[in-house]
C-alpha positions, 0 to 999 in steps of 0.5 A: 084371631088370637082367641081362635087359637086359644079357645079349643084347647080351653073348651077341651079342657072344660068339656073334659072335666064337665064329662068327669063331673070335675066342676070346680076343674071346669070352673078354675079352668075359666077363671084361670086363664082369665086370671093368667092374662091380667098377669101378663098385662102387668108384666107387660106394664112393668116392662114396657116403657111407655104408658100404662096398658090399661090407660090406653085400652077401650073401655071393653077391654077395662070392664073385662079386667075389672070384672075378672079382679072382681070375680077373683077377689069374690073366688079368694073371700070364698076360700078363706070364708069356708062357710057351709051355707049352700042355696040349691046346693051352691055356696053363696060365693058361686051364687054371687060369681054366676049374678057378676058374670050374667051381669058383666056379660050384659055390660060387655055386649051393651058396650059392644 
């Protein structure tokens, strides 16, 4: 349910910027709020008394959150990396977070 409240702001927000040619806006707009939420897990981790969030959830919700650390961590070697070489006109770190997203969506609709 959550999902259905949240989701149209968030395709407004990458429709807009895809219409104003503002791509890395799109794409920081995606990664952003993934990025958000695993703050909020570790928030809610540290101010809940009981167990650990991530210890008790489904293993889909872990591989999310695990491909969502990856993809940001590929996102930072990226900007600190600054280099030049481009295939097809991408960076090599938007080639590797478009194989990691292909492929964690394969591993998320077989655990489905």
């Amino acid at each position: 349910m959550r999902a259905a409240a949240t989701a149209p702001p968030e395709l407004s927000t990458v429709t807009a910027a895809l219409r104003l040619r503002h791509y890395e806006t799109a794409i920081a707009d995606f990664q952003g709020t993934s990025m958000f939420n695993l703050v909020l897990i570790a928030l809610i981790d540290a101010l809940y008394a009981g167990p650990a969030v991530l210890a008790i959830v489904g293993n889909f919700s872990l591989l999310a959150t695990l491909l969502c650390i990856l993809m940001g961590t590929i996102y930072l070697i990226g900007l600190i990396e600054r280099s030049n070489r481009t295939i097809a006109r991408f960076g090599v770190d938007s080639i590797v977070i478009l194989l990691c997203h292909i492929g964690g969506l394969y591993l998320l609709f077989q655990l489905r």
